[in-house]
C-alpha positions in Angstrom: -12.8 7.8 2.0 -13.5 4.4 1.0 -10.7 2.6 -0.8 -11.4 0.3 -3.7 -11.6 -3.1 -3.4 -8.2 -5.3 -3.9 -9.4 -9.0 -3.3 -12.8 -10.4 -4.4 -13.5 -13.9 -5.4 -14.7 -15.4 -8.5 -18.2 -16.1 -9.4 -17.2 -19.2 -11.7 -15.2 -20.8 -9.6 -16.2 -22.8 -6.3 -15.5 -26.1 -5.0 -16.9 -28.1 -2.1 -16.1 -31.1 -0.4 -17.5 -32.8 2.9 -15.1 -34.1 5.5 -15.2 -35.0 8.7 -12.5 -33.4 10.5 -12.0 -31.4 14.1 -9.3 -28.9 12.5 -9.0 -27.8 9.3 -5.0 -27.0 8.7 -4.5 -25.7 5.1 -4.0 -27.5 1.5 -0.2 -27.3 0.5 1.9 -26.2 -3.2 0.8 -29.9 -4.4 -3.0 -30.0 -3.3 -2.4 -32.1 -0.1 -5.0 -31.1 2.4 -4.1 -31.4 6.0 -6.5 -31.9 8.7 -7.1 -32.5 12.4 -9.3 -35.6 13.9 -9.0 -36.9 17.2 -5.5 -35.5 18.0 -4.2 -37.0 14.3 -2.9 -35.0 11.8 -4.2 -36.4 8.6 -2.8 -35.6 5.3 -4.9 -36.7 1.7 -3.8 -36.4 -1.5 -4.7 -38.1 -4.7 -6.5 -40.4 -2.4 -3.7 -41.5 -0.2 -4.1 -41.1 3.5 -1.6 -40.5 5.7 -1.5 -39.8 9.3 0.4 -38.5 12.8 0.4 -38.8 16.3 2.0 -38.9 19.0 1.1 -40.4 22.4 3.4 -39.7 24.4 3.9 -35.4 23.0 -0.6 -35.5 23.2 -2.5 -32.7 21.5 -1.5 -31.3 18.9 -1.4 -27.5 19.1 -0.2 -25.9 15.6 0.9 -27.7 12.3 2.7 -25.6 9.8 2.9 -26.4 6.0 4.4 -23.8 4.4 7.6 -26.2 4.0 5.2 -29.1 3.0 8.7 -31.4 2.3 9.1 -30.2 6.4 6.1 -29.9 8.5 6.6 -28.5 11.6 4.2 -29.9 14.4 3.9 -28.3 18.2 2.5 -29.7 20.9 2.7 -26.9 23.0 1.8 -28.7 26.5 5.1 -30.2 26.3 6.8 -27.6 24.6 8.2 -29.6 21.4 8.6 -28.9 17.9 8.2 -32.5 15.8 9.6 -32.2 12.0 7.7 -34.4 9.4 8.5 -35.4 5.9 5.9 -35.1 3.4 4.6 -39.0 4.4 4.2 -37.5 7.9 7.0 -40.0 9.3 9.0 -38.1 12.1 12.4 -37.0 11.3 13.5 -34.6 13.7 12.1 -34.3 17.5 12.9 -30.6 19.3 12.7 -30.6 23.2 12.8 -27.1 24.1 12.9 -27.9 27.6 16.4 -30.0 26.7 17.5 -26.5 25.6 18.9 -23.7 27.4 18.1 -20.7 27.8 14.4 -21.7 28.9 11.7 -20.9 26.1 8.5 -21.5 26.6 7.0 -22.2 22.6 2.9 -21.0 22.2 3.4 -20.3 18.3 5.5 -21.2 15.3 5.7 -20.4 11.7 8.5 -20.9 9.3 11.2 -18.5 8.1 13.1 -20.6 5.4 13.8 -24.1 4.6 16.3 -24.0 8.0 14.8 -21.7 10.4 11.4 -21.3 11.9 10.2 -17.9 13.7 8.3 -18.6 17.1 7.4 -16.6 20.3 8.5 -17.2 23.5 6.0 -16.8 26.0 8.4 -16.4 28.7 10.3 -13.5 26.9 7.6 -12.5 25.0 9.9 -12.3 21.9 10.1 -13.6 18.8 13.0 -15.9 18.0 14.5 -16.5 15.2 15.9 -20.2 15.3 17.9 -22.5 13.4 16.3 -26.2 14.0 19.4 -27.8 12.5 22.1 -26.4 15.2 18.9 -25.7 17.8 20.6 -21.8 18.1 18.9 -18.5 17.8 20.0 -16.2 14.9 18.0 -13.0 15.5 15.2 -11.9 18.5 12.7 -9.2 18.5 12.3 -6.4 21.0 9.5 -8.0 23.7 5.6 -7.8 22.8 3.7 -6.6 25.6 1.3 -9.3 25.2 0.7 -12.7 24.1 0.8 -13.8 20.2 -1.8 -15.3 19.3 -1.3 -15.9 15.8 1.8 -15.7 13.4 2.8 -15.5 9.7 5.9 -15.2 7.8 7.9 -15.9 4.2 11.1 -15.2 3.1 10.9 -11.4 3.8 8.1 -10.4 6.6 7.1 -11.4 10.1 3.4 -10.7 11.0 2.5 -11.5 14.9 -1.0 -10.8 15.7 -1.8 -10.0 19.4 -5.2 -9.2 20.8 -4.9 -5.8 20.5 -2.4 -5.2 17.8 -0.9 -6.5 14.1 2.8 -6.3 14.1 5.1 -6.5 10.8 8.7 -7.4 10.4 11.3 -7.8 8.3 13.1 -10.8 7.9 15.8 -10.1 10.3 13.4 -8.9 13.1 13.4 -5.0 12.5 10.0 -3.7 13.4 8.4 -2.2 10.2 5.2 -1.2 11.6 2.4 -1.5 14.3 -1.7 -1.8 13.5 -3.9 -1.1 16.3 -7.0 -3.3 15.9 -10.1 -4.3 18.0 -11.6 -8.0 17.2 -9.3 -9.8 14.4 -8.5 -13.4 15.6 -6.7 -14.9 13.2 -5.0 -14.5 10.0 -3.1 -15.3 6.9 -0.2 -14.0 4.6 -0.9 -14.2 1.0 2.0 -12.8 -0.8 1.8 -8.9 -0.2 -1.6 -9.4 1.2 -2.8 -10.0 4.6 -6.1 -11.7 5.1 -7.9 -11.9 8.7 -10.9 -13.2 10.4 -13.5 -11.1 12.9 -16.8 -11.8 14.4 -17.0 -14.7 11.2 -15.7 -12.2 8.8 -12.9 -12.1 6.7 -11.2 -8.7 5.8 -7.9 -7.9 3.7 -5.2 -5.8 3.0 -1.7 -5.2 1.6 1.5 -4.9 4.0 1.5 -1.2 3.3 -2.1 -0.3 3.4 -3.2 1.0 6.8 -6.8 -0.2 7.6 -8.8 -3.5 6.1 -11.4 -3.8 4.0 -14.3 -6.2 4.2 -14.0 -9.6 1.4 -16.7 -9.8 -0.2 -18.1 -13.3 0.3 -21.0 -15.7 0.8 -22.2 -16.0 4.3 -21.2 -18.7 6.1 -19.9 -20.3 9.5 -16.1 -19.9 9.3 -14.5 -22.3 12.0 -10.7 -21.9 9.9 -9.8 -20.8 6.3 -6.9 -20.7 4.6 -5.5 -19.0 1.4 -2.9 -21.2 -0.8 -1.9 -20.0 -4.6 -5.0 -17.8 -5.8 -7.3 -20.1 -3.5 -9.6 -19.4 -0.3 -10.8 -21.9 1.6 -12.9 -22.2 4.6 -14.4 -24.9 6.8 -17.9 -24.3 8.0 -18.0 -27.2 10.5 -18.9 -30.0 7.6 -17.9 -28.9 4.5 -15.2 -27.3 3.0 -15.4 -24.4 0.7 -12.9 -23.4 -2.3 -12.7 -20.2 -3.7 -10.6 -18.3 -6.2 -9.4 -15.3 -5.3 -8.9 -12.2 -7.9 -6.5 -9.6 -7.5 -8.0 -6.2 -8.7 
């Protein structure tokens, strides 16, 4: 049986803008749009630029904004976590290889204002850790495989792997396990999770057990992103804004 639609988007309501970027990151609480252009994390807003890099840490692997007073950058080559205000200026620098036991960072995403979850590839767990004290408060039972993408708030933990969606509470207690064939990526919108497969986008609730297919206009989806009751994707030139509508 076919279950009713929960997401669509609004007919009256879409937005595009051209920019030339490499990366599209996400657009934060206070409309700042974050990109990625020749290893620099650009940040616009209002029409003040801003911008990050670092030289010496190279590419830049994953830049979360959920904390948009906070961003947490990794560049996972050398296995650091760099903490950025909300001018991009550095204000914290975390060596994981200066920290024992060994971890070996491939994904980050934050917990609270304190704490960030991220997998440890040489574990294959997820960690809960406090960047202030540089100690882990809670771990995870291992993942038989690599994570390849991962979502949190105040009160879950979702860790996609190739073959499976995994959902946690906020202390690390298993909740449930999707099996899946093809999703890539994907986001947490409030009680919703949105993902991407084969340049699709499906959704569903944290208790639902399949996805459903989003209705939307065809297009090349390089990265999206969902912020407030917003979708947006980047095709390769121009980026796309949506409203979304909760049935």
């Amino acid at each position: 049986m076919l279950l009713q639609a929960q997401l669509q988007l609004s007919n009256n309501d879409n937005k595009t803008t051209k920019i030339d970027m490499d990366y599209f990151v996400g657009v934060d609480a206070f409309q700042g749009c974050y990109y990625i252009k020749n290893q620099t994390l650009f940040l616009t807003k209002t029409g003040v630029l801003q911008n990050y890099a670092n030289l010496q840490l190279g590419a830049i692997s994953q830049v979360e904004i959920f904390n948009a007073l906070k961003i947490a950058v990794l560049h996972r080559n050398f296995n650091t976590v760099v903490l950025l205000d909300n001018r991009l200026a550095e204000v914290n620098i975390i060596d994981f290889n200066t920290l024992s036991p060994m971890r070996t960072v491939s994904q980050i995403t934050y917990a609270n204002d304190n704490n960030f979850w991220l997998f440890n590839a040489l574990t294959f767990e997820l960690e809960l850790f406090n960047y202030d004290n540089k100690k882990t408060l809670q771990t995870t039972l291992p993942i038989a495989e690599e994570v390849i993408a991962l979502e949190s708030d105040y009160n879950n933990l979702l860790a996609l792997t190739p073959t499976a969606l995994y959902h946690y509470n906020y202390t690390g207690s298993l909740i449930s396990k999707m099996d899946h064939i093809g999703l890539e990526n994907m986001v947490l919108w409030g009680k919703h999770i949105i993902a991407l497969k084969n340049n699709l986008l499906y959704h569903k609730t944290l208790s639902d057990n399949e996805f459903q297919r989003l209705d939307i206009p065809k297009k090349t989806m390089k990265q999206f992103f969902v912020m407030n009751q917003s979708l947006y994707i980047y095709d390769g030139e121009i980026l796309h804004q949506n409203q979304l509508i909760k049935d």
